[in-house]
mmCIF file as Biopython writes it, N, C-alpha, C and O atoms, coordinates in Angstrom:
data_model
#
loop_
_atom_site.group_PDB
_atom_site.id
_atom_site.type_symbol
_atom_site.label_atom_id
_atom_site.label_alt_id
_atom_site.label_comp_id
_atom_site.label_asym_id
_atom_site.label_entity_id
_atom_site.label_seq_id
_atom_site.pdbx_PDB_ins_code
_atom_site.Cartn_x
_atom_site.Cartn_y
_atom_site.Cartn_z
_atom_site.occupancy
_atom_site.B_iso_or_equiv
_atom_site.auth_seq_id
_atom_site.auth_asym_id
_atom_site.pdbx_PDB_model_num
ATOM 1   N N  . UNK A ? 1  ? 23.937  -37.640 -1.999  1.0 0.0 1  A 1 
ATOM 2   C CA . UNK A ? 1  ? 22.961  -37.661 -3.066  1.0 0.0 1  A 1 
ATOM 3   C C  . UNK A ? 1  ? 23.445  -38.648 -4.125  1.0 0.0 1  A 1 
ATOM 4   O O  . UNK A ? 1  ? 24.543  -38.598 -4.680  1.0 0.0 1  A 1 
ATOM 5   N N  . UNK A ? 2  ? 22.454  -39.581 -4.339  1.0 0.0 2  A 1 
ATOM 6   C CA . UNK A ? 2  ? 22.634  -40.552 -5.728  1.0 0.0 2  A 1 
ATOM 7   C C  . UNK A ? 2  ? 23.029  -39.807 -6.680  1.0 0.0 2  A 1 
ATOM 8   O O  . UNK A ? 2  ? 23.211  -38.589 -6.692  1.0 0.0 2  A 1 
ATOM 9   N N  . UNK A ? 3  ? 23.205  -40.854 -7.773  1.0 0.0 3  A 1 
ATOM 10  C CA . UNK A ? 3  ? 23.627  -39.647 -9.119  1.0 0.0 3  A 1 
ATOM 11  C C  . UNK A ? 3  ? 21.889  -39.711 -9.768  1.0 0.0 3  A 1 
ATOM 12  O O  . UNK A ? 3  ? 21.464  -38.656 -10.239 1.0 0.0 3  A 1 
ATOM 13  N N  . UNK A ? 4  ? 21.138  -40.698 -9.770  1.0 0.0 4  A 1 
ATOM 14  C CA . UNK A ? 4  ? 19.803  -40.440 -10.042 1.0 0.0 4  A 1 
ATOM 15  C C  . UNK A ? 4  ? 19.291  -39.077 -9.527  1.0 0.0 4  A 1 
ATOM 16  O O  . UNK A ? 4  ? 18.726  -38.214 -10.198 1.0 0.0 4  A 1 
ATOM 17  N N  . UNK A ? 5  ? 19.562  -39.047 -8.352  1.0 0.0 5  A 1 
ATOM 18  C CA . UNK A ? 5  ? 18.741  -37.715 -7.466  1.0 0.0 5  A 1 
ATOM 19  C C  . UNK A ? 5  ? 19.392  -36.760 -8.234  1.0 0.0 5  A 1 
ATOM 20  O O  . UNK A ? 5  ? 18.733  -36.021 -8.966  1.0 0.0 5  A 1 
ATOM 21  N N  . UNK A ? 6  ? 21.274  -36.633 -8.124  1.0 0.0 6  A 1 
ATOM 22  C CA . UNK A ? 6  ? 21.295  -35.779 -8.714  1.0 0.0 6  A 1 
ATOM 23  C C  . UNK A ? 6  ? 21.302  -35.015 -10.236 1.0 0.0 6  A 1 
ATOM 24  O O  . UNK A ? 6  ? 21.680  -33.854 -10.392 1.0 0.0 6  A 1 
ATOM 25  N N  . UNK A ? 7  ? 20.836  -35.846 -11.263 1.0 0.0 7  A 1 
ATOM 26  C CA . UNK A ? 7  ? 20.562  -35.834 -12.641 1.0 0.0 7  A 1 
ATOM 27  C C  . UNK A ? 7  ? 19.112  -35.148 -12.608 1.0 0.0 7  A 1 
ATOM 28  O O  . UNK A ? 7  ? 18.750  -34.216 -13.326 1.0 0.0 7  A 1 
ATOM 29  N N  . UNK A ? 8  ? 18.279  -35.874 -11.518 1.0 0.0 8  A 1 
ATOM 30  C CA . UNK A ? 8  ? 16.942  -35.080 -11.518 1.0 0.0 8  A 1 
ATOM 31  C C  . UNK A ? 8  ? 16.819  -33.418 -11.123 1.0 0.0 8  A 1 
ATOM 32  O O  . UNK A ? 8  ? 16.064  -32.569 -11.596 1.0 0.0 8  A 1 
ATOM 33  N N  . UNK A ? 9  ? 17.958  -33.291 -9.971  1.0 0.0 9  A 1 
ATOM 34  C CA . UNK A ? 9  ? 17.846  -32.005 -9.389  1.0 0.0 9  A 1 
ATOM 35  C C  . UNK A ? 9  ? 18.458  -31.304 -10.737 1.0 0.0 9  A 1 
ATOM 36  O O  . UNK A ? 9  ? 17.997  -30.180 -10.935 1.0 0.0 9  A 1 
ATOM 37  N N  . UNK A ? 10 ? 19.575  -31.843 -11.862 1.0 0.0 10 A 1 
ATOM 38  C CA . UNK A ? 10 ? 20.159  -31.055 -12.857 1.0 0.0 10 A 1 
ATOM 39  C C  . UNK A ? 10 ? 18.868  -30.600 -13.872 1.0 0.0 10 A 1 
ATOM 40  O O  . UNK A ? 10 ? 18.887  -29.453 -14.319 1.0 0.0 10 A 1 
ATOM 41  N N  . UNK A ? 11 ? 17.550  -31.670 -14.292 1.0 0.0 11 A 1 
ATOM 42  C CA . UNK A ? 11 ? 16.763  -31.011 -14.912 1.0 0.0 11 A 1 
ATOM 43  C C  . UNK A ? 11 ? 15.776  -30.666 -14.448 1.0 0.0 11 A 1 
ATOM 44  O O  . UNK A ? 11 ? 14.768  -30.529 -15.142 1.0 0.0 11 A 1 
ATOM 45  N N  . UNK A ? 12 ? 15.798  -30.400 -12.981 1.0 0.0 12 A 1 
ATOM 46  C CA . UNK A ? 12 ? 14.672  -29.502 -12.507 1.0 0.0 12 A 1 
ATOM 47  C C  . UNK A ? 12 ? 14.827  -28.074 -13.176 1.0 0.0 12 A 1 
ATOM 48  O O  . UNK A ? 12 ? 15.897  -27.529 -13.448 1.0 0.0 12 A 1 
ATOM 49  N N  . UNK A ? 13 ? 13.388  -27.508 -13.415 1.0 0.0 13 A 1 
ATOM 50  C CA . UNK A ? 13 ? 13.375  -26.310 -13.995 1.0 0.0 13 A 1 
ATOM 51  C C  . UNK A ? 13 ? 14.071  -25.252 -12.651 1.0 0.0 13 A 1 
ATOM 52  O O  . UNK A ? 13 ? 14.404  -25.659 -11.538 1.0 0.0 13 A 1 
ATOM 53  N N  . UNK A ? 14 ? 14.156  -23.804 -13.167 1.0 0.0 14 A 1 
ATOM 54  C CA . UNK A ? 14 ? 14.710  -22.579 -12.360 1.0 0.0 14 A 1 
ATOM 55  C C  . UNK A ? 14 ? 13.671  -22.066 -11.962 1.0 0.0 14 A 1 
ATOM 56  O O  . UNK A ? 14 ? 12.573  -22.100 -12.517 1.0 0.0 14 A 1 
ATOM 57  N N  . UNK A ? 15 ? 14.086  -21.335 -10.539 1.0 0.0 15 A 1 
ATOM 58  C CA . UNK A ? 15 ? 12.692  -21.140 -9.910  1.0 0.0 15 A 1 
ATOM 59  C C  . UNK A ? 15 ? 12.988  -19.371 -10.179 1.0 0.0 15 A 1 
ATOM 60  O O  . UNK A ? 15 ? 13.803  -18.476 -9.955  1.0 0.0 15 A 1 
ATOM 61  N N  . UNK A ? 16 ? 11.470  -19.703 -10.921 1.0 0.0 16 A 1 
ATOM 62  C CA . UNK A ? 16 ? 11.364  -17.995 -11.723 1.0 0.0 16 A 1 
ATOM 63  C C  . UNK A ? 16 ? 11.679  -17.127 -10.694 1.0 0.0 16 A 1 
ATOM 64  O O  . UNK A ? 16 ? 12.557  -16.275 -10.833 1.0 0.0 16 A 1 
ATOM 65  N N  . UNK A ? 17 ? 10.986  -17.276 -9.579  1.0 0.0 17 A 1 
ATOM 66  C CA . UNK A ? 17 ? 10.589  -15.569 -8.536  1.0 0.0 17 A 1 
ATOM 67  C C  . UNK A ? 17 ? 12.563  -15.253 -8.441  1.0 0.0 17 A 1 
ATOM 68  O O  . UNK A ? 17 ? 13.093  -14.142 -8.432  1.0 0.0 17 A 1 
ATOM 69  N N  . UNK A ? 18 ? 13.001  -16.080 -8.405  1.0 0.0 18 A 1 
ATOM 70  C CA . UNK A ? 18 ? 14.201  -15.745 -8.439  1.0 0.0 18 A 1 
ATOM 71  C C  . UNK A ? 18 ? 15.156  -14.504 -9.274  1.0 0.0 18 A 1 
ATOM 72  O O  . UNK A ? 18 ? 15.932  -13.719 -8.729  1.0 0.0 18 A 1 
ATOM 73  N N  . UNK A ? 19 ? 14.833  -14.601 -10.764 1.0 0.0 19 A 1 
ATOM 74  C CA . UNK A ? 19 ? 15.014  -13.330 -11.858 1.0 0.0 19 A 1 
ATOM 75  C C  . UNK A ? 19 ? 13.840  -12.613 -11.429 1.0 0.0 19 A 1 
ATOM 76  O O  . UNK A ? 19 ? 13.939  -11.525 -10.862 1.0 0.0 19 A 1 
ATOM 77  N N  . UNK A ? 20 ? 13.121  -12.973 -11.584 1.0 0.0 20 A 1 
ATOM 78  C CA . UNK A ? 20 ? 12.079  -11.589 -10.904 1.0 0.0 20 A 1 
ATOM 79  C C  . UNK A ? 20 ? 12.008  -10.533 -10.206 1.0 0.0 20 A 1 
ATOM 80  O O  . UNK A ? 20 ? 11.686  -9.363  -10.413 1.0 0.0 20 A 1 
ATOM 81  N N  . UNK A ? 21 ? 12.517  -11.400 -8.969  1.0 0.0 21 A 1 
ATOM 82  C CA . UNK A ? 21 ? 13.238  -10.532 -7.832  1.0 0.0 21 A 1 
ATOM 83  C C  . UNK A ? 21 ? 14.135  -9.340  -8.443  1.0 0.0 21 A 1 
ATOM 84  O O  . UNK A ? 21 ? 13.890  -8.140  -8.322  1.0 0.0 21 A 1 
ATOM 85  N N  . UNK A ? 22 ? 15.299  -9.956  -9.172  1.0 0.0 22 A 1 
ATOM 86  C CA . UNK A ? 22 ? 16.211  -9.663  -9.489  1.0 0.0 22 A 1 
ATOM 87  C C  . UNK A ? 22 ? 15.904  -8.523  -10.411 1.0 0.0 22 A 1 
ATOM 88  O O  . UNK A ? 22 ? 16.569  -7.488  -10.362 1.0 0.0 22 A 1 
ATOM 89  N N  . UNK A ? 23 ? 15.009  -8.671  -11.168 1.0 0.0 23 A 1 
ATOM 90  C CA . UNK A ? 23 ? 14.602  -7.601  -11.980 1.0 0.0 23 A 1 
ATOM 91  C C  . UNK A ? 23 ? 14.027  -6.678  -11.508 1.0 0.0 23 A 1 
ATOM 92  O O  . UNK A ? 23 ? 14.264  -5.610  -12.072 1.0 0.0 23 A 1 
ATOM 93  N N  . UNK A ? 24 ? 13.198  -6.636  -10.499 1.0 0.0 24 A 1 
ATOM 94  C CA . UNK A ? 24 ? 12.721  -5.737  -9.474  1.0 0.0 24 A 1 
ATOM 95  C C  . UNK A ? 24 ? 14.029  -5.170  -9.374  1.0 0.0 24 A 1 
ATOM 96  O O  . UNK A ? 24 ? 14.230  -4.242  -10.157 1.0 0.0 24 A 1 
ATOM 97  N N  . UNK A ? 25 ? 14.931  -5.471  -8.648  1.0 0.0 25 A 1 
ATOM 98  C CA . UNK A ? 25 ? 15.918  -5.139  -8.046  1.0 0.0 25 A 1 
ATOM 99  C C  . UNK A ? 25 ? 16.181  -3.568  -9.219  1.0 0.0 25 A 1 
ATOM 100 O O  . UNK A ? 25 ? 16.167  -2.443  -8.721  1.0 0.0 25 A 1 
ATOM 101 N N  . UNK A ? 26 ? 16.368  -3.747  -10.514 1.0 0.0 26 A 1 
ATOM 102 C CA . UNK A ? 26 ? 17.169  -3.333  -11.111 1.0 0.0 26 A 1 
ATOM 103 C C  . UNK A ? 26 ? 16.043  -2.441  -11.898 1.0 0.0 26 A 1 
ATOM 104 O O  . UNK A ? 26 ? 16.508  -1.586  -12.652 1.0 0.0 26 A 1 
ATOM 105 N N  . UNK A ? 27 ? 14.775  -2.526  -11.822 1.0 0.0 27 A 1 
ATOM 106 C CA . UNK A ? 27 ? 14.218  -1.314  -12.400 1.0 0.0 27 A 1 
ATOM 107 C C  . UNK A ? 27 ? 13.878  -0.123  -12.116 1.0 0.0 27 A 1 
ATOM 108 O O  . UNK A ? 27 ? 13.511  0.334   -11.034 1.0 0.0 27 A 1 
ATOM 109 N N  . UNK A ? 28 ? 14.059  0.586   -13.521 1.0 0.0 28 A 1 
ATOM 110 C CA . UNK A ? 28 ? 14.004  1.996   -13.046 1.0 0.0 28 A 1 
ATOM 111 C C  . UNK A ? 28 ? 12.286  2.466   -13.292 1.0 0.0 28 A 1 
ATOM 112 O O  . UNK A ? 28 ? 11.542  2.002   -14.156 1.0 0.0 28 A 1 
ATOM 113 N N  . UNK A ? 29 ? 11.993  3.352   -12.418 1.0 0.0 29 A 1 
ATOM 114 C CA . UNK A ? 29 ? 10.348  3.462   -12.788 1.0 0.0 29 A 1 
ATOM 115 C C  . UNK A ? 29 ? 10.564  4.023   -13.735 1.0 0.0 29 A 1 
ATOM 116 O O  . UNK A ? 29 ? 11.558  4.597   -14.180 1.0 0.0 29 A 1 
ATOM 117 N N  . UNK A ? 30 ? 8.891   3.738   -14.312 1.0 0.0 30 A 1 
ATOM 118 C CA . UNK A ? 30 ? 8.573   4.229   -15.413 1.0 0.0 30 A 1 
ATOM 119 C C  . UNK A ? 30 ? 8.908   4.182   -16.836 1.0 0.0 30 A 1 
ATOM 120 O O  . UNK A ? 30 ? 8.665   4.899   -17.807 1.0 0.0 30 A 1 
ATOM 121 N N  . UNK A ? 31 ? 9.846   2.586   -16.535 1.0 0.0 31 A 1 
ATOM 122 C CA . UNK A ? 31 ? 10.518  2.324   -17.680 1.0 0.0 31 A 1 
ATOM 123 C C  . UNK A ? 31 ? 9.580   1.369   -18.533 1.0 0.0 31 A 1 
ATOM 124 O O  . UNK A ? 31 ? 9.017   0.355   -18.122 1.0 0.0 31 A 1 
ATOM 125 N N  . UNK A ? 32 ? 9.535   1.898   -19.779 1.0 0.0 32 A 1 
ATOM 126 C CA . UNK A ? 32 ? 8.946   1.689   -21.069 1.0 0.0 32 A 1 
ATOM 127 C C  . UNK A ? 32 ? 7.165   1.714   -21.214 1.0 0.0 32 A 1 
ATOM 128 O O  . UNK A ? 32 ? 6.259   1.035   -21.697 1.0 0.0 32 A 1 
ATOM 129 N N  . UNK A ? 33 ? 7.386   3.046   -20.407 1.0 0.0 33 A 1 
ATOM 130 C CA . UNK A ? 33 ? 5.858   3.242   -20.182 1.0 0.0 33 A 1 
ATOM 131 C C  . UNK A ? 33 ? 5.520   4.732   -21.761 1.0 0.0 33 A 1 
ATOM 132 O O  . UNK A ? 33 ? 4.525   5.457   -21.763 1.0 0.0 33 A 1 
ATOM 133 N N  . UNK A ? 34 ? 6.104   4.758   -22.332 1.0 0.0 34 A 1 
ATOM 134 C CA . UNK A ? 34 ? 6.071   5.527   -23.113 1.0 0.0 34 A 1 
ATOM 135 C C  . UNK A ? 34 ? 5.749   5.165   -24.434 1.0 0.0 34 A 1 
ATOM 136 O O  . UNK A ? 34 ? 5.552   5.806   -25.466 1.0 0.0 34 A 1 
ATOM 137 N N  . UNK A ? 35 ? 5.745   3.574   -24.034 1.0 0.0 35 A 1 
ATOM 138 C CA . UNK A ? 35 ? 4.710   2.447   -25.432 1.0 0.0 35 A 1 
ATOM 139 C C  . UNK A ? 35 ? 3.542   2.312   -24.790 1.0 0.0 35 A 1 
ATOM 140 O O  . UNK A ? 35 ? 2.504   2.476   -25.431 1.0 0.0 35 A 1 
ATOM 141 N N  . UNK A ? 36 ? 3.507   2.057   -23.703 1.0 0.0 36 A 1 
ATOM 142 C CA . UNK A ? 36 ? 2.714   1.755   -23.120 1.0 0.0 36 A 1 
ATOM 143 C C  . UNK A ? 36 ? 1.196   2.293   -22.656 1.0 0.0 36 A 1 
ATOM 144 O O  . UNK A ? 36 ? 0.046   1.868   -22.553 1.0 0.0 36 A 1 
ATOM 145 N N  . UNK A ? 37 ? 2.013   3.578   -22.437 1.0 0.0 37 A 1 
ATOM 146 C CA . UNK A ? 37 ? 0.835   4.904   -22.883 1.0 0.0 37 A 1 
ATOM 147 C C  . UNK A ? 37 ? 0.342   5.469   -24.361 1.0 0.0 37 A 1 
ATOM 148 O O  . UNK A ? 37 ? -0.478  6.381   -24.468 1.0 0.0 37 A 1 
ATOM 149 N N  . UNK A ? 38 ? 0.911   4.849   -25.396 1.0 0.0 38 A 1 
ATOM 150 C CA . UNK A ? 38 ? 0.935   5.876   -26.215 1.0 0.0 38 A 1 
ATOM 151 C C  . UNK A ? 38 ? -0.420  5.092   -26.943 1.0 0.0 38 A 1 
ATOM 152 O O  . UNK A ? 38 ? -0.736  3.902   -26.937 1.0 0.0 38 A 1 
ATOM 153 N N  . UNK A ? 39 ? -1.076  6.290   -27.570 1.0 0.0 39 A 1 
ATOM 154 C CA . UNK A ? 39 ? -2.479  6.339   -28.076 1.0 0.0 39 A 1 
ATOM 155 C C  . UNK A ? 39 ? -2.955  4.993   -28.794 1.0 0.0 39 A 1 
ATOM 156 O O  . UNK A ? 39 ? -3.972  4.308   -28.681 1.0 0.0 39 A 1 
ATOM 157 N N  . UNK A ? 40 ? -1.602  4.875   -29.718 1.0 0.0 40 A 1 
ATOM 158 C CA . UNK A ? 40 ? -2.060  3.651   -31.182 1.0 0.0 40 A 1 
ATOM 159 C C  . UNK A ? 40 ? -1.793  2.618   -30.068 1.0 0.0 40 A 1 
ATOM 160 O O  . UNK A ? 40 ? -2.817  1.998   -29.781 1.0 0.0 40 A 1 
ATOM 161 N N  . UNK A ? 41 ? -0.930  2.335   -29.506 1.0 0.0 41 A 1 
ATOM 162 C CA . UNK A ? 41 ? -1.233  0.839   -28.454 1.0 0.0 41 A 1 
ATOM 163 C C  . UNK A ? 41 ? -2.125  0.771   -27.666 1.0 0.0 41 A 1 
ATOM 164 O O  . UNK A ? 41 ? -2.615  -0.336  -27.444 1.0 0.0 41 A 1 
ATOM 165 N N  . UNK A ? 42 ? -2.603  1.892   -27.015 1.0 0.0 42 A 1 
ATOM 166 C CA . UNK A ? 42 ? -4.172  1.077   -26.244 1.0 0.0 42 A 1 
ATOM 167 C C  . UNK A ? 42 ? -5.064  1.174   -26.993 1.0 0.0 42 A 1 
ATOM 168 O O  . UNK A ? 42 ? -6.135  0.793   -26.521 1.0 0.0 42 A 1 
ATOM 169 N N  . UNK A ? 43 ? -5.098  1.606   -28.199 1.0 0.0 43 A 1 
ATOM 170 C CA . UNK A ? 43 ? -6.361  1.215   -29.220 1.0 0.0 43 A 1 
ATOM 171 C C  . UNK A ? 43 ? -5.935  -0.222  -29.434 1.0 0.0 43 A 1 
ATOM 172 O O  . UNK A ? 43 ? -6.606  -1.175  -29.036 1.0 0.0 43 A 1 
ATOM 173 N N  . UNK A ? 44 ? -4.936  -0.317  -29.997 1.0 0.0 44 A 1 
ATOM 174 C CA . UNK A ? 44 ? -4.865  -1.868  -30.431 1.0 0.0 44 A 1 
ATOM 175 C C  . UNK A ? 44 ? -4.775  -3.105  -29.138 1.0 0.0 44 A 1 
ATOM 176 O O  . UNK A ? 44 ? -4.740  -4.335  -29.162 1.0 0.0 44 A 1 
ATOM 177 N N  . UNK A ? 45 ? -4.761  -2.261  -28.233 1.0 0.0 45 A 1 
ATOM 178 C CA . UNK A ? 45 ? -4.489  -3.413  -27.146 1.0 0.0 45 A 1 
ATOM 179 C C  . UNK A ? 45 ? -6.180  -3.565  -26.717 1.0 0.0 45 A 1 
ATOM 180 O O  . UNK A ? 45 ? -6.791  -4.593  -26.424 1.0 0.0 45 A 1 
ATOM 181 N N  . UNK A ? 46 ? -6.627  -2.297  -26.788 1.0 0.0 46 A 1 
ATOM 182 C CA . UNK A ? 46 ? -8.285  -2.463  -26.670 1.0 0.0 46 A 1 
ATOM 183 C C  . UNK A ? 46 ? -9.272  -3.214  -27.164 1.0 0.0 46 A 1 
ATOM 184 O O  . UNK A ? 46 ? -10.293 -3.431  -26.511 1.0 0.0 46 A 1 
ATOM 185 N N  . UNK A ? 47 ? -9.013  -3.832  -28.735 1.0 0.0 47 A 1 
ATOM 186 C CA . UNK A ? 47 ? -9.147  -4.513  -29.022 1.0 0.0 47 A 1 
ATOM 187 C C  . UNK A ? 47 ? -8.838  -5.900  -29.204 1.0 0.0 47 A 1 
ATOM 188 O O  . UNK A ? 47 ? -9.015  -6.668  -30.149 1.0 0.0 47 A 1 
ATOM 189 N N  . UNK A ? 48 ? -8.286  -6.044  -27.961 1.0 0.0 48 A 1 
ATOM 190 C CA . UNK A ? 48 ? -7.473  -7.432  -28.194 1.0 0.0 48 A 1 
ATOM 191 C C  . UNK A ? 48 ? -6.276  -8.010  -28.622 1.0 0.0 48 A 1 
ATOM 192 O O  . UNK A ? 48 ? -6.108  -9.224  -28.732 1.0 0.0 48 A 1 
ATOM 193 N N  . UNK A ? 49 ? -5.080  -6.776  -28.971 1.0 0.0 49 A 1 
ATOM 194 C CA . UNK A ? 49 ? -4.155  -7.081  -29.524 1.0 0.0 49 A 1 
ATOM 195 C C  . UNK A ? 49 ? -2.689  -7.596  -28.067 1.0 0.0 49 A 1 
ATOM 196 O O  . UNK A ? 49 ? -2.801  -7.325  -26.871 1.0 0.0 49 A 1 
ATOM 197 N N  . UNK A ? 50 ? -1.517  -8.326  -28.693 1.0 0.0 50 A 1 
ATOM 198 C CA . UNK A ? 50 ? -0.455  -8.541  -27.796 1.0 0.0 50 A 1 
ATOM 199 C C  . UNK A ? 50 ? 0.245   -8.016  -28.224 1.0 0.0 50 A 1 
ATOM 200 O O  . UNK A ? 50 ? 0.250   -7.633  -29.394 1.0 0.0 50 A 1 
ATOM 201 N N  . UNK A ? 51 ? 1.329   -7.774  -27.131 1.0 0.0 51 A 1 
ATOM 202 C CA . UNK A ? 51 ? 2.895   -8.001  -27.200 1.0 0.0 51 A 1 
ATOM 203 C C  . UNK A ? 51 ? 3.717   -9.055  -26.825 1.0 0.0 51 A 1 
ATOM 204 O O  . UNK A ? 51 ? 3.498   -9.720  -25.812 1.0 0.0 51 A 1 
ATOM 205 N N  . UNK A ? 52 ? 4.761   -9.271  -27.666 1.0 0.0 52 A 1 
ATOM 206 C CA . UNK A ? 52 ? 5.899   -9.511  -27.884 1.0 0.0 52 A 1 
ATOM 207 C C  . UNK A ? 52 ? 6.802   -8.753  -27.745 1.0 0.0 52 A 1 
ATOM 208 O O  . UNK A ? 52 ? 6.882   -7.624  -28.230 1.0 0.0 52 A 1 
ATOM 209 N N  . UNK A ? 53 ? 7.848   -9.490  -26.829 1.0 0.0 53 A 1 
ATOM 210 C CA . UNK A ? 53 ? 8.684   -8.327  -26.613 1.0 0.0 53 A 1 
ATOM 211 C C  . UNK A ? 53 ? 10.123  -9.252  -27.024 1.0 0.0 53 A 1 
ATOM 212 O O  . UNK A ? 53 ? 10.385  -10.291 -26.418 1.0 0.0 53 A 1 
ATOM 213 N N  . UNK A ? 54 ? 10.866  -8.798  -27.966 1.0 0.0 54 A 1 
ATOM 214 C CA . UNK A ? 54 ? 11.863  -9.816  -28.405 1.0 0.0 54 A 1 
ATOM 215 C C  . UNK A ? 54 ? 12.914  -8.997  -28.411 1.0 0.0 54 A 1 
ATOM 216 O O  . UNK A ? 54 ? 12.747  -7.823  -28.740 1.0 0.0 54 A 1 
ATOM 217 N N  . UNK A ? 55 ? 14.690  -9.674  -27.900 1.0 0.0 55 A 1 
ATOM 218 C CA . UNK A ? 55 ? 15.478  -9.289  -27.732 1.0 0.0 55 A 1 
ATOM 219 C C  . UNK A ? 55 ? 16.688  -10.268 -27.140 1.0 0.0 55 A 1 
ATOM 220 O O  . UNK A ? 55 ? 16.507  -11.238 -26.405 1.0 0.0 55 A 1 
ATOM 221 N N  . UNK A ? 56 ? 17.824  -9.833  -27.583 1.0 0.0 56 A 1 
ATOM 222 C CA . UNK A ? 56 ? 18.571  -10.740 -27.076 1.0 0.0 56 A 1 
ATOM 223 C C  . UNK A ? 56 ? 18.496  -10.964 -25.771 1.0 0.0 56 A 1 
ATOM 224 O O  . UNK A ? 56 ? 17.791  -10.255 -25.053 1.0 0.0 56 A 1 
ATOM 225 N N  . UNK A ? 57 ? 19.443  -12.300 -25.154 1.0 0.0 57 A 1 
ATOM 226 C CA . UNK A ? 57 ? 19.763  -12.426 -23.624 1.0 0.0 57 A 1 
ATOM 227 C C  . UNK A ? 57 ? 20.356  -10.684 -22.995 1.0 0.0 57 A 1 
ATOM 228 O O  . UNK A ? 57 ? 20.969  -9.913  -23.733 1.0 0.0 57 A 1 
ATOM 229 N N  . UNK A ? 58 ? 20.184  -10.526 -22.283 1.0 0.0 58 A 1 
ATOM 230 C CA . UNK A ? 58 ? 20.456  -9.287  -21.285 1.0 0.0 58 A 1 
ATOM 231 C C  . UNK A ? 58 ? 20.254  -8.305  -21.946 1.0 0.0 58 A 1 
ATOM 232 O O  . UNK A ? 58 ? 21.012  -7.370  -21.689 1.0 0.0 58 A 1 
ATOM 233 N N  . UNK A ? 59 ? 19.302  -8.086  -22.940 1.0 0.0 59 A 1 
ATOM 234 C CA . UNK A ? 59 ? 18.592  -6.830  -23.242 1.0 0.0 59 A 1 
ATOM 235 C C  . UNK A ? 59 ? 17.505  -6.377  -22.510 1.0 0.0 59 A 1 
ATOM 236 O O  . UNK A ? 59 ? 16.546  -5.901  -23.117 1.0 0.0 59 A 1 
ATOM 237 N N  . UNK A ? 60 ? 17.505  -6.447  -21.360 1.0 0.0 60 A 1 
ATOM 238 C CA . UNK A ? 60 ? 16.158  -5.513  -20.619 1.0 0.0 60 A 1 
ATOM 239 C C  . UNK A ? 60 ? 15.232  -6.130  -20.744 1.0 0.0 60 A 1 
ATOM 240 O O  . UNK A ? 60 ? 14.466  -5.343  -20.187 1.0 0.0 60 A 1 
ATOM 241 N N  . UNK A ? 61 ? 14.475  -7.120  -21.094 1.0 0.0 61 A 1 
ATOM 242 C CA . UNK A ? 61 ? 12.832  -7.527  -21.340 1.0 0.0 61 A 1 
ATOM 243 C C  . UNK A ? 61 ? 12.670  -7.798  -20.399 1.0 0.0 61 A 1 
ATOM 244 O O  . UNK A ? 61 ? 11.525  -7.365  -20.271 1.0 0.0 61 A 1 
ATOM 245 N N  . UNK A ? 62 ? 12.968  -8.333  -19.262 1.0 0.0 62 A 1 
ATOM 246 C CA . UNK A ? 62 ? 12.468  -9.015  -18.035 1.0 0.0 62 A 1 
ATOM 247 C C  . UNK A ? 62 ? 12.580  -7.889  -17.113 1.0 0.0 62 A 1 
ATOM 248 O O  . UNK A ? 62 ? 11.983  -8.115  -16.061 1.0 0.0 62 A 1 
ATOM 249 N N  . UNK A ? 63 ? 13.235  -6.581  -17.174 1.0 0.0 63 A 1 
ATOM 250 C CA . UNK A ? 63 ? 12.991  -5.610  -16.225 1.0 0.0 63 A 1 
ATOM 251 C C  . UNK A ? 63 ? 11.679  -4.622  -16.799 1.0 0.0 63 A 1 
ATOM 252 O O  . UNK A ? 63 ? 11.195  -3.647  -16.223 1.0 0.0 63 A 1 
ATOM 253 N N  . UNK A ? 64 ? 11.273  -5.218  -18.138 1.0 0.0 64 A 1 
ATOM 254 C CA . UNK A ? 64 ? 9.739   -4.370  -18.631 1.0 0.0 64 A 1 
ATOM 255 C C  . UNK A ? 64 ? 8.811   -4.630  -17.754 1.0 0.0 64 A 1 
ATOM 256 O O  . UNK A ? 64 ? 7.806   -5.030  -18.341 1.0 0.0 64 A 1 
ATOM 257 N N  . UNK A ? 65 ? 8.623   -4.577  -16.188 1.0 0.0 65 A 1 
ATOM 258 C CA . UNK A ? 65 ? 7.447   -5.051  -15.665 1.0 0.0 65 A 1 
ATOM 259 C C  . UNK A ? 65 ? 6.038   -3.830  -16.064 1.0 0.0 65 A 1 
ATOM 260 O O  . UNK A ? 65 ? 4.891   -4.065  -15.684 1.0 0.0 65 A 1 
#
């Protein structure tokens, strides 16, 4: 491999399904379904509202499926 090729392969993006997987791997059911259900969020989500889910690196957000 050139060093062109390989500078390109360095800023190719990460292939998501990869953490995904991984997060599958590692969840527990039913985890953080207890916002999820709860009354005042599907009113506000009923109307159109989001989440944000913010937290450091390896705080759990990516196993919130």
């Amino acid at each position: 491999m050139g060093e062109v090729e390989a500078i390109r392969k360095w800023f190719n993006a990460p292939d998501p399904s990869t953490n995904f997987n991984s997060a599958l791997d590692k969840r527990a059911s039913g985890t953080g379904t207890w916002i999820l259900e709860h009354p005042t969020y599907l009113e506000w989500k009923a109307h159109g509202g989001r989440l944000w889910i913010q937290g450091k690196v390896g705080s759990g957000k990516t196993v919130l499926l």
